[in-house]
Structures are given as structure tokens and as C-alpha cells.
DOFIMI-920407 format. One record per residue: residue number from 1; y, x, z of N, C-alpha, C, O, CB in turn; chain; residue in one letter. Coordinates in steps of 0.05 Angstrom, whole numbers. Glycine has a CB too. Layout:
! residues N
resi,n_py,n_px,n_pz,ca_py,ca_px,ca_pz,c_py,c_px,c_pz,o_py,o_px,o_pz,cb_py,cb_px,cb_pz,chain,resn
NUM,Y,X,Z,Y,X,Z,Y,X,Z,Y,X,Z,Y,X,Z,A,A .
...
//
This chain:
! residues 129
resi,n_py,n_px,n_pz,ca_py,ca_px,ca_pz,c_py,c_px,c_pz,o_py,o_px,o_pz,cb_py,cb_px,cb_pz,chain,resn
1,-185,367,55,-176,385,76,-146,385,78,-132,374,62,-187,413,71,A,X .
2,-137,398,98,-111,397,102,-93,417,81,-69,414,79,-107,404,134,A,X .
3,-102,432,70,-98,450,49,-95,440,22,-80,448,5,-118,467,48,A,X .
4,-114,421,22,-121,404,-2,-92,386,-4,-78,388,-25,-152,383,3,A,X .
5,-81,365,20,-64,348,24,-35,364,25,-16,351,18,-73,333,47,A,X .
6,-32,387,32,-4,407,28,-6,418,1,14,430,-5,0,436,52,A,X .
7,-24,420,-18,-23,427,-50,-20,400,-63,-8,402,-85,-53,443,-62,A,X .
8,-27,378,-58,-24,356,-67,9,337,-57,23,322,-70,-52,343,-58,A,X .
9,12,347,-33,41,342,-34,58,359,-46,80,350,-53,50,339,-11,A,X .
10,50,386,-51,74,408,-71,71,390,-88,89,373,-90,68,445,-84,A,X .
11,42,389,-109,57,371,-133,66,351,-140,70,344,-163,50,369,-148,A,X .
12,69,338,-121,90,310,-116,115,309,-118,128,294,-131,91,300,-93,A,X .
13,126,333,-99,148,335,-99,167,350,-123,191,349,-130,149,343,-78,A,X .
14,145,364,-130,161,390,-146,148,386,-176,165,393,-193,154,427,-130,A,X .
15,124,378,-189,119,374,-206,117,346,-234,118,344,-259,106,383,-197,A,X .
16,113,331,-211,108,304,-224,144,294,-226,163,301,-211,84,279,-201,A,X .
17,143,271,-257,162,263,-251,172,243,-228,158,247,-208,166,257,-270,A,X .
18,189,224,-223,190,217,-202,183,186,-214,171,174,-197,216,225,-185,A,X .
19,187,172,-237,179,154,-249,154,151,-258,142,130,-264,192,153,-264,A,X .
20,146,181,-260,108,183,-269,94,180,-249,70,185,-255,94,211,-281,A,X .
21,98,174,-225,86,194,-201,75,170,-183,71,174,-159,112,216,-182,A,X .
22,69,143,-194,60,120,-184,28,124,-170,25,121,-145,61,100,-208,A,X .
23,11,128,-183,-10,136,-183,-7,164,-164,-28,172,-154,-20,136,-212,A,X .
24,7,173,-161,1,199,-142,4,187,-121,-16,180,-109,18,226,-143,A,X .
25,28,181,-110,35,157,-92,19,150,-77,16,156,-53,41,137,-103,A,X .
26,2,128,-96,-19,115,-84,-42,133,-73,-49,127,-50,-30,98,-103,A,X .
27,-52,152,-84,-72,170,-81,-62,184,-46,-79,187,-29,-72,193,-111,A,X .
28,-40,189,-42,-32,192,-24,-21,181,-1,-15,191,21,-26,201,-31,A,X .
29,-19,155,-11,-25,137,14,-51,131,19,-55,128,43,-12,112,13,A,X .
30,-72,128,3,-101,125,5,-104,149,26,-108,147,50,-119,127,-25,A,X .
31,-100,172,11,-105,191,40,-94,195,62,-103,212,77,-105,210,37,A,X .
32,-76,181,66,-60,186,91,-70,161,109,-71,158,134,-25,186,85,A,X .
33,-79,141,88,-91,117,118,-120,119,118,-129,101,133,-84,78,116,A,X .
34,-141,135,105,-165,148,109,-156,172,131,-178,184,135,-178,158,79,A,X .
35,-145,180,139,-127,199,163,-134,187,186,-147,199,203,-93,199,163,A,X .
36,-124,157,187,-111,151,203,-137,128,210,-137,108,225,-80,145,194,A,X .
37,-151,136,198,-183,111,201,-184,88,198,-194,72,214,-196,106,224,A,X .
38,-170,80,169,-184,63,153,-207,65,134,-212,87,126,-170,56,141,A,X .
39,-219,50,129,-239,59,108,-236,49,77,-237,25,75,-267,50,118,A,X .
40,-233,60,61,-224,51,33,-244,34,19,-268,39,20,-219,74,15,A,X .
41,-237,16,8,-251,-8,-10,-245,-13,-33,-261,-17,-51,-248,-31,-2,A,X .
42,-217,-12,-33,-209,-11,-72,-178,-1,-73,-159,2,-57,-209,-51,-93,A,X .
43,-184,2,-96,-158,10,-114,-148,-1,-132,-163,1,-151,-159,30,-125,A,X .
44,-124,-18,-138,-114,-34,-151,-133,-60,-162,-143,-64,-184,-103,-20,-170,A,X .
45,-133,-72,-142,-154,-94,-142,-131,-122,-152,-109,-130,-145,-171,-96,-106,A,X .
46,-153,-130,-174,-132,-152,-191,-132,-177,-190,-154,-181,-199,-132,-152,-216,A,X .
47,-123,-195,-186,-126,-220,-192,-103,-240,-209,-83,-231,-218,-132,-228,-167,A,X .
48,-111,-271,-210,-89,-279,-222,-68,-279,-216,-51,-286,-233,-89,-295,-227,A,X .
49,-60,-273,-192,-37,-278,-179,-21,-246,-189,-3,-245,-206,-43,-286,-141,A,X .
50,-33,-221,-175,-30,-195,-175,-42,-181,-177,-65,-185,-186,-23,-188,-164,A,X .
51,-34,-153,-169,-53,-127,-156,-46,-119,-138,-22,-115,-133,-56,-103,-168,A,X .
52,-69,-116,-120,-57,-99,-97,-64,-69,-103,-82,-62,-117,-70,-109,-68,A,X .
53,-49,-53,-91,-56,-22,-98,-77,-19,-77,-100,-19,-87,-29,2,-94,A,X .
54,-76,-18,-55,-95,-7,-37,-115,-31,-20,-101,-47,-8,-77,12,-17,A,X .
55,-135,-33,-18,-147,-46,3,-162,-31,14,-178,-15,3,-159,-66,-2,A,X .
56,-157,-36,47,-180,-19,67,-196,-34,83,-198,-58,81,-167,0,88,A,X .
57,-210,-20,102,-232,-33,125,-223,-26,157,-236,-7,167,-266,-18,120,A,X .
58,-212,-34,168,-212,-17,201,-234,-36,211,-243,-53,195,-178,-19,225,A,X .
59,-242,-34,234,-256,-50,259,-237,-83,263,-247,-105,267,-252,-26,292,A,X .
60,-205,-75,261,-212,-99,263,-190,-117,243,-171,-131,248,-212,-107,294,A,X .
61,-206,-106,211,-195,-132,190,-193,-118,174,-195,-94,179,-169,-152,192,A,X .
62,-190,-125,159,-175,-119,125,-157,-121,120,-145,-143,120,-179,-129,104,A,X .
63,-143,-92,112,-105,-84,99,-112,-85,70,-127,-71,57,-86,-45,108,A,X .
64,-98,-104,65,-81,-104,39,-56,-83,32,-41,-80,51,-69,-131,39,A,X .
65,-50,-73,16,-28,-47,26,-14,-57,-1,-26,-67,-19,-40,-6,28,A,X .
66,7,-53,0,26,-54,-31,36,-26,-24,45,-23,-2,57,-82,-35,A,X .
67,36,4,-47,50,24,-45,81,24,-53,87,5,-67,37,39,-58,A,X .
68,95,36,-49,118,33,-61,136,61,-47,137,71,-25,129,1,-54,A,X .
69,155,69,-79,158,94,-70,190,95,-61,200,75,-70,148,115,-93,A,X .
70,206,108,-50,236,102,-45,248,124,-46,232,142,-37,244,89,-21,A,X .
71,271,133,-52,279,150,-58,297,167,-33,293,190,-25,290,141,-80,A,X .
72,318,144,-24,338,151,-2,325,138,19,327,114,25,371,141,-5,A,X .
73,305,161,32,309,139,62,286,110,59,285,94,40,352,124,63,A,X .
74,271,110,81,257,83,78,268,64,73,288,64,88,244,74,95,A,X .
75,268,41,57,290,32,49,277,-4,58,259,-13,43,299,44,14,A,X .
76,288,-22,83,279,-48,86,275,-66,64,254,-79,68,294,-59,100,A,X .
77,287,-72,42,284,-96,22,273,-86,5,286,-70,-9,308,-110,11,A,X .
78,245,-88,-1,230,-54,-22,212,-73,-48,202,-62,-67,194,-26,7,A,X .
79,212,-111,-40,202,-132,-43,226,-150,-54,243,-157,-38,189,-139,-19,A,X .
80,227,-160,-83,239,-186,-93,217,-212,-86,192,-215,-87,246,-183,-128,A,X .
81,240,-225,-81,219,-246,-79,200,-255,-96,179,-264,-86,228,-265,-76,A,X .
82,203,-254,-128,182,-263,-136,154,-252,-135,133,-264,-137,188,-267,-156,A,X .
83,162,-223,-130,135,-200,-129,127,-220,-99,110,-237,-99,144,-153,-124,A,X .
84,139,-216,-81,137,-226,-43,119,-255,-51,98,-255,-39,180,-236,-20,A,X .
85,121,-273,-64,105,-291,-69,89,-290,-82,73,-308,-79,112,-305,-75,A,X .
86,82,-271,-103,55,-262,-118,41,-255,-94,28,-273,-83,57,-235,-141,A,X .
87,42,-230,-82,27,-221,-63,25,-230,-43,8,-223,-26,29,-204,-59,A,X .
88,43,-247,-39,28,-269,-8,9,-291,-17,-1,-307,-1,56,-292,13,A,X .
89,3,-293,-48,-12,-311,-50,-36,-298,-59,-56,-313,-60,-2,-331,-64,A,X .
90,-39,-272,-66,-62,-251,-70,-71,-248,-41,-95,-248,-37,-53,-219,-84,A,X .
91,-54,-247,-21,-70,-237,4,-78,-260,17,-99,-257,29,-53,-219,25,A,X .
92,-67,-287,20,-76,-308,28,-102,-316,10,-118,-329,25,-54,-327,29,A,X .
93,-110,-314,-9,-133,-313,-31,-158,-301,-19,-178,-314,-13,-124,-294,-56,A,X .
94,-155,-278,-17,-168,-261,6,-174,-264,28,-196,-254,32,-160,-247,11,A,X .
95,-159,-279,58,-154,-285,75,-175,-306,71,-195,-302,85,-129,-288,80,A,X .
96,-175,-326,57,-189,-352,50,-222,-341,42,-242,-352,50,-170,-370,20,A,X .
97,-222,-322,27,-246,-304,24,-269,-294,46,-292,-298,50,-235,-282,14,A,X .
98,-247,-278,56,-257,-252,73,-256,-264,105,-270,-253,122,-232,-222,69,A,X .
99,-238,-290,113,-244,-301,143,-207,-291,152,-189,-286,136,-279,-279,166,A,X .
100,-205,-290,182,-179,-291,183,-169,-264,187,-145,-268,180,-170,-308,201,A,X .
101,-170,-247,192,-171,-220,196,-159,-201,174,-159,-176,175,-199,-215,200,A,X .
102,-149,-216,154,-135,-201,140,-105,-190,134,-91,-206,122,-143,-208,126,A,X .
103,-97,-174,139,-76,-173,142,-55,-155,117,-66,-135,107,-78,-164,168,A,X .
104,-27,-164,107,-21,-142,89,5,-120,98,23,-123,114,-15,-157,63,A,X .
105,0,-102,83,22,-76,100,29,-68,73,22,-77,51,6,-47,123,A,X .
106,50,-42,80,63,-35,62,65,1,68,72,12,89,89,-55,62,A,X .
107,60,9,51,57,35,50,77,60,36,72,70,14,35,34,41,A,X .
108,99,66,52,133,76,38,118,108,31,105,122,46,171,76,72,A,X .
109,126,114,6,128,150,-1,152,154,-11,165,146,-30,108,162,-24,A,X .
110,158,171,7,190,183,-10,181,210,-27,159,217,-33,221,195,19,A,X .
111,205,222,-31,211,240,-57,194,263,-41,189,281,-57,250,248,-68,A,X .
112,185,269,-18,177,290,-6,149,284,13,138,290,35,202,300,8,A,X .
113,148,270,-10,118,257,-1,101,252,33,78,257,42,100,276,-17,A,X .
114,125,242,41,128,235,72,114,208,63,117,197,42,163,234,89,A,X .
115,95,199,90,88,169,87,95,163,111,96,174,133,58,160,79,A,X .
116,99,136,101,102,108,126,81,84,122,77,78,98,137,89,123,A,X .
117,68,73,138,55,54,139,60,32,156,61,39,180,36,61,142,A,X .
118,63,11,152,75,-20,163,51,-37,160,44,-47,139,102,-34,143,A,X .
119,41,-41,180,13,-56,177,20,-74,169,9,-76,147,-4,-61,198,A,X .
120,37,-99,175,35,-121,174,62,-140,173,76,-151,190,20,-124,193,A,X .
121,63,-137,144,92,-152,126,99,-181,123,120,-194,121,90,-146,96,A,X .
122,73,-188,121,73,-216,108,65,-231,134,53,-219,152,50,-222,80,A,X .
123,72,-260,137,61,-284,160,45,-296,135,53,-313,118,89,-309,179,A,X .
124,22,-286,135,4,-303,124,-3,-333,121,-15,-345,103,-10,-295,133,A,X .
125,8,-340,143,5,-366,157,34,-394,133,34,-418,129,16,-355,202,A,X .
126,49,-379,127,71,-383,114,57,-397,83,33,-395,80,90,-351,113,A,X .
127,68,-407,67,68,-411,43,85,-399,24,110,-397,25,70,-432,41,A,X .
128,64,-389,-1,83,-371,-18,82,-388,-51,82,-378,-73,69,-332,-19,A,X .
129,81,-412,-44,86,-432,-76,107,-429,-81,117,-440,-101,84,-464,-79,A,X .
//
């Protein structure tokens, strides 16, 4: 409930540390793109390459989500490259799996547990060797 999601953002902001608070993060981007009508499928789903934190379902494809939390401000470069090539080769993995329709996004929480969602980060189409 919406009650539920304003007690769960107080203790985000004000209780958890800000280094502990990974896993809340996520939990709260899960709920914010179940909001927004995705349908949830997993949670830190692993492979050799990586993990992804979030995977969902819309109508049309599958998000891959990487969470990530920022402190000042959404912040553009949120990805080193070597992580940026792990996970373009986790989501192309998938892609190759699941048909073409998959797509990966990125999911910003700041210190006040504001979310942003970026559907679509990666050109799949690209090579990440």
C-alpha cells in the first residue's frame, strides 16, 4: 500500500546505513517498477558472467535492471567498464535465451529514496568481449 511504501522509504532514509542499505534499494526499486507495471521474475539472478539485481516482465520484453544507489544527484557514469562488460554479456546471454525483446535498464536510488528508471542502457546489439 501506499502507507506501506512511505514507512519503507522513512527507513531508508533515516535508519539504514547508507553502505548497508543495498538490499533495501533494491527492494525498492522492485516496488517502484511493480508500480509502474512490470511484473517481477527474479532477484539477483546469477550467472558466470554476473548478477543482475532485478529482472521483470512487461508486454513487451524483458528488463534486466542493474540497481545502483547515488548519493549527489543522479549521477551519468554510475558503470566502470569492466562491470559495463560483465553485464552486457549477462544480458546478451539472456537475449540469446529469451528471443530479442530483451532489454537492460538501470534503476538510480538516492539518499531519499527517490527512484529513477532508464529502461534501456545497453545496445545490445554491440559486443562486450
Amino acid at each position: 500500500t501506499a502507507a506501506d511504501l512511505r514507512e519503507l522509504k522513512s527507513i531508508y532514509r533515516s535508519r539504514i546505513r547508507w553502505d548497508k542499505s543495498g538490499l533495501l534499494a533494491e527492494y525498492l526499486a522492485a516496488l517502484h517498477l511493480q508500480r509502474q507495471g512490470y511484473n517481477f521474475l527474479n532477484h539477483r539472478l546469477k550467472s558466470r558472467f554476473a548478477e543482475l539485481d532485478l529482472v521483470f516482465v512487461r508486454e513487451d520484453g524483458f528488463f534486466l535492471f542493474e540497481v545502483k544507489q547515488v548519493q549527489d544527484g543522479w549521477e551519468s557514469e554510475v558503470f566502470r567498464p569492466r562491470q559495463m562488460r560483465r553485464l552486457g554479456k549477462v544480458a546478451q546471454a539472456y537475449r540469446r535465451d529469451r528471443g530479442e525483446n530483451v532489454f537492460f535498464g538501470l534503476v538510480l536510488v538516492d539518499t531519499e529514496a527517490n527512484v529513477e528508471v532508464i529502461e534501456d542502457v545497453l545496445a545490445l546489439d554491440e559486443s562486450f568481449d
